[in-house]
C-alpha positions in Angstrom: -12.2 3.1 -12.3 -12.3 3.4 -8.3 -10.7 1.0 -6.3 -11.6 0.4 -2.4 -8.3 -1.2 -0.6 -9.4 -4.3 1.5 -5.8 -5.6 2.4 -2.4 -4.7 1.6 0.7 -5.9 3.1 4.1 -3.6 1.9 7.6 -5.2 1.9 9.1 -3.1 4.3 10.9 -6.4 4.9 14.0 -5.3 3.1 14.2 -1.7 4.7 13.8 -3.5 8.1 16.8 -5.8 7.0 19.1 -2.8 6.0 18.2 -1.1 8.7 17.1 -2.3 11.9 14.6 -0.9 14.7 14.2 2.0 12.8 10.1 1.8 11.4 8.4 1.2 14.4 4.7 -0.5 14.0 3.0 2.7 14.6 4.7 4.0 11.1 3.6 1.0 9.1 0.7 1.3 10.5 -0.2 4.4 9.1 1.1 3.7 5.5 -1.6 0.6 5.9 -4.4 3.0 6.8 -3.4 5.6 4.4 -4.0 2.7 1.2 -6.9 1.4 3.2 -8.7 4.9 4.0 -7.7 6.3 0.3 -10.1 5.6 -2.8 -8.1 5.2 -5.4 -8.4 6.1 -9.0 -6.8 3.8 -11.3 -7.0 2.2 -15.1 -6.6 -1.1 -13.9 -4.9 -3.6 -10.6 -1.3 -2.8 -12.0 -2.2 0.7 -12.5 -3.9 0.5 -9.0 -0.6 -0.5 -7.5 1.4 1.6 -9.5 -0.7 4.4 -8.0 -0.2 3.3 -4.1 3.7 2.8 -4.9 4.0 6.2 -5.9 1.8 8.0 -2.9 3.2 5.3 -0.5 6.8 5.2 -1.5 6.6 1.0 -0.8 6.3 -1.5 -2.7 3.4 -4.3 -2.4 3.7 -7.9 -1.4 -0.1 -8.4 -2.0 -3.3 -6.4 -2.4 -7.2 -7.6 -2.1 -9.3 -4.9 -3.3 -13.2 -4.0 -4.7 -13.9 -2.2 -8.0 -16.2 0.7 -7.0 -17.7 1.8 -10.4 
């Protein structure tokens, strides 16, 4: 199946805590558009977020997304 990303949010929480000041917004920002600009290919929603895990390197808080076919 093809999955469109509407909304994510990554925990970059715990990086932030173990180290401070050193994402900047711009950063995140970009890991955002890169899961919101990217149809994905993916079995299923854990599959899905498996899939943005792995290209991402971060892990997902939440996800809204639309099944394309």
């Amino acid at each position: 199946m093809l999955f469109q990303v509407i909304k994510i949010e990554f925990d970059f929480d715990e990086y932030d805590d173990a180290y401070p000041n050193e994402l900047d917004d711009a950063y995140k920002q970009q890991i955002i558009e890169l899961a919101t600009n990217t149809i994905w290919q993916a079995d299923d929603e854990d599959d899905l977020d498996e899939e943005i895990t792995c290209s991402t390197g971060w892990c997902i808080k939440s996800l809204e997304y639309r099944i394309l076919t």
